[in-house]
N, C-alpha and C positions, 0 to 999 in steps of 0.2 A: 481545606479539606474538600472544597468543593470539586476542585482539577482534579485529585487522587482519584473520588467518584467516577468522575469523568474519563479517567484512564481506565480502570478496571473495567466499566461500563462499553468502552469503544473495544477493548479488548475481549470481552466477552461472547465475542461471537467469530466461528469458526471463518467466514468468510476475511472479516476486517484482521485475521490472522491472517492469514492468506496473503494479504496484500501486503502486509509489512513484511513477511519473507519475499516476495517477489520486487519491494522497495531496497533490500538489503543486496541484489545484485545491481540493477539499476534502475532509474529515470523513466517511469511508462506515461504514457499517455490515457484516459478514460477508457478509449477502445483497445489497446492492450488490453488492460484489466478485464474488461468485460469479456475479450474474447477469450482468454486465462479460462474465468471463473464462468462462461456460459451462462450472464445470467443479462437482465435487462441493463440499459444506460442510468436511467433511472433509481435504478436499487445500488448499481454501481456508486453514481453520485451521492446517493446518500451514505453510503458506507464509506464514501473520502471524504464526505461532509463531518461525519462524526470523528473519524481521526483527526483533521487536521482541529476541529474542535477540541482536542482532547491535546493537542501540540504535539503529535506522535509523527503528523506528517507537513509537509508543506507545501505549497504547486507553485510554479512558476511560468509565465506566459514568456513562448519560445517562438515567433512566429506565429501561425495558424495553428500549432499545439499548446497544449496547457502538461506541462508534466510535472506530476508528483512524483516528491522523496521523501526519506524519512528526514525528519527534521535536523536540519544542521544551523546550531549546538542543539540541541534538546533545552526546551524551556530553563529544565531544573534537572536536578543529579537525581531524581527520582525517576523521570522519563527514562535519563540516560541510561540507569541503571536498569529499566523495565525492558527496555531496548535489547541491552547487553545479554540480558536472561531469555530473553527471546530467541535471539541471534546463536547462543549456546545451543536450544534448544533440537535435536536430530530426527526428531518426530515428523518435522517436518520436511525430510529430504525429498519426498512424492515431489514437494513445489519443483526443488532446485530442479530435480530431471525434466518436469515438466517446463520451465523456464527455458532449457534448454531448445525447448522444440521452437518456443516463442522468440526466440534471440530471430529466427531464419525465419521470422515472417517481417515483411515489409507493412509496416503503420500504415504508408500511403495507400496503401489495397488494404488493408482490415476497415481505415476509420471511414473509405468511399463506401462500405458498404452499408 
C-alpha cells in the first residue's frame, strides 16, 4: 500500500504531471525540464526525486547528461496502468505544443547556462 501512496502522492501535483507528459515524447535532461517548466534546478530535482521514488520514472547517465524516462517496464501493472490513463489523458495537449518548441532547442546551450 505504501508504493500506491506513493504514486498518487508524486502524481498529485501539476508540475510532476507535466513532466510525465513531456517523458511520454522523449529523454530530457534536468535543464530541459527546467527550462519546459521555468522553475529552479532545485525544485526540478526534487520533483524527479519524488517520481522516480514513486517508480513512475527512471534516469540514466549518458555521458555528461543524466536523462530521465518514464520507467521501462513500470515496477507493477498498477504504474503501468496509471501511465496508460495518463497518456489517454488530452488535457494536457498545451505540453505536447509546447514540447514541440523544446524539440529545436539545443541542451548544450540550455544546460551552459
Amino acid at each position: 500500500m505504501d508504493n500506491t501512496v506513493k504514486v498518487f502522492k508524486a502524481l498529485g501535483d501539476k508540475n510532476r504531471l507535466k513532466i510525465i507528459k513531456m517523458l511520454e515524447t522523449k529523454e530530457l535532461c534536468l535543464c530541459e525540464i527546467r527550462c519546459f517548466l521555468k522553475l529552479a534546478n532545485s525544485t526540478v530535482s526534487k520533483h524527479l526525486s519524488i517520481l522516480r521514488d514513486a517508480g513512475l520514472i527512471e534516469d540514466k547517465k549518458d555521458g555528461k547528461w543524466v536523462n530521465f524516462k518514464l520507467a521501462e517496464p513500470p515496477k507493477d501493472s498498477f504504474i503501468e496502468n496509471i501511465l496508460s490513463l495518463i497518456k489517454e489523458k488530452n488535457e494536457f495537449d498545451e505540453i505536447k505544443i509546447e514540447m514541440e518548441k523544446l524539440n529545436s532547442i539545443d541542451r548544450n546551450i540550455i544546460c551552459s547556462k
